[in-house]
N, C-alpha and C positions, 0 to 999 in steps of 0.2 A: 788102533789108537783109542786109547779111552776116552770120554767127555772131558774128565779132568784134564788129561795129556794135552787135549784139544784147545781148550781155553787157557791153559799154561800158555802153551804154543802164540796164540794168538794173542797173550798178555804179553808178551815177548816183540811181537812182531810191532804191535802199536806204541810199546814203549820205545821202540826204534823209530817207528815214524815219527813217532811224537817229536822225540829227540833230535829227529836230521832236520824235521824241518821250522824246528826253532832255530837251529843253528843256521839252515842258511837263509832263513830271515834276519837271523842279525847278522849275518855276512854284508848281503843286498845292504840292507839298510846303511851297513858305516860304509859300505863303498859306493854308497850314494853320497852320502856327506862325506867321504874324500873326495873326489869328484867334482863335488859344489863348491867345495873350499878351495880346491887348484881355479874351477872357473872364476870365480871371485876373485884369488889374490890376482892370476893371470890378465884381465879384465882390467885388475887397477892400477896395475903393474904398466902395459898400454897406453890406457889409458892416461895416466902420469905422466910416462915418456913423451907421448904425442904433443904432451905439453910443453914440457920441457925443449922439446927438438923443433916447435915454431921459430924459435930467433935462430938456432945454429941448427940448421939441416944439415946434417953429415951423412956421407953414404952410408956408413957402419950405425949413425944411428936410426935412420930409416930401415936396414935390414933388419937391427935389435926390435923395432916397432913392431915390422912386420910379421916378425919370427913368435911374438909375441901374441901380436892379437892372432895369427894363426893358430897356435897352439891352443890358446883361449876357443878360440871356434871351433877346434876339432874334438877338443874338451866337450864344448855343449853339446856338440852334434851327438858324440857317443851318450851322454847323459841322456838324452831323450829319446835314443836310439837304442839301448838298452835295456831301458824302463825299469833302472836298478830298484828306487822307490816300488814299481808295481808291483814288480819280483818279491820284493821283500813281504808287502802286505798280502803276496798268494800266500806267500809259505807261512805268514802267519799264522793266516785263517785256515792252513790245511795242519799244521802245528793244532791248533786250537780245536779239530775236528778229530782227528784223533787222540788228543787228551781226554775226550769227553769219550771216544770209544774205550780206550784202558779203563778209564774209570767206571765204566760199565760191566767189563768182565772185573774189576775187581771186588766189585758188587755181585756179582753173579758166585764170583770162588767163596765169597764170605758167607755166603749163606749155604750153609752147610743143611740145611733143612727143604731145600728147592726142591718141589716135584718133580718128575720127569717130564709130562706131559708141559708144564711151563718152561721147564728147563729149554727144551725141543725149542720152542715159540719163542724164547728169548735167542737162544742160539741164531735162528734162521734171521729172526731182525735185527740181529748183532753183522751177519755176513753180507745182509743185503745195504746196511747204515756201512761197512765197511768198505764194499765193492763202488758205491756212490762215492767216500771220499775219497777211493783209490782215481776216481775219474775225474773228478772235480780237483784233485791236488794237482801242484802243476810240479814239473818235469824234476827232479830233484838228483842233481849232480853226483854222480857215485863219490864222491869223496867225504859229502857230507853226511851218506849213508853207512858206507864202513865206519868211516870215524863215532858214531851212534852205536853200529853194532857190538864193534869192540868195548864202549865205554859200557854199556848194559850188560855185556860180557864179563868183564872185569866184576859188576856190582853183583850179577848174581852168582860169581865163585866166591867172592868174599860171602855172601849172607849163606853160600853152604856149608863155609868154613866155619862162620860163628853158631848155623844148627849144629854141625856135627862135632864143632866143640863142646857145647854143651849137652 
């Protein structure tokens, strides 16, 4: 494999990270706020009823209460017990750590004038900046990985279709 082949290669691979883990940072993120927004409405929804059911206690509407703020509670629990928000704000910052590596080999392919000896030095601090966000990023769901690959996949048959059109 060539240097070029190599930094192809690796342009590839970060544009995939890049990609999965903005996606499932915005995943995280709106199903934190669905989440918040069922505890919320569930919560006032309860809370209302409880109100309402002080003058007329009815069996059916004490189970409604119950059925109610339960849901509401296992709602919170999972919300905090999931750490959708935390989740979201890993994958951002591992999103944002490999943006900054693409844009580094994309720096690297454009200068078509790079020595060897820097080339070498930029490469090796290119895999060890990379091998650090492989470990620092957190765990990232194969679904929002293929769906990244395939979409990078798609863009770079088109951009060989419109070189080799021309």
């Amino acid at each position: 494999m060539t240097t070029k082949e190599l930094l192809d290669y690796w342009q590839v691979g970060t544009r995939i990270f890049h990609m999965a883990h903005h996606r499932a940072s915005a995943y995280y993120a709106r199903m934190h706020k669905a989440v918040g927004m069922a505890v919320v409405i569930l919560t006032t929804a309860a809370g209302t009823t409880i109100i309402s059911q002080l003058e007329a206690a009815s069996t059916s509407g004490q189970i409604a209460v119950g059925l109610l703020s339960l849901a509401a509670t296992v709602l919170a629990a999972l919300q905090t017990f999931l750490n959708l928000e935390g989740r979201a704000e890993q994958h951002r910052a591992a999103a944002l750590r490999y943006g900054m590596l693409r844009r580094r080999i994309e720096l690297v392919l454009a200068d078509a004038e790079i020595e060897a000896t820097r080339l070498a030095a930029l490469m090796e601090d290119f895999r060890t900046d990379w091998d650090l966000a492989d470990k620092e990023a957190p765990i990232l769901p194969q679904r929002f990985y293929e769906k990244a690959k395939a979409i990078v996949a798609r863009s770079l048959e088109e951009a060989r279709r419109r070189r080799d059109k021309h």
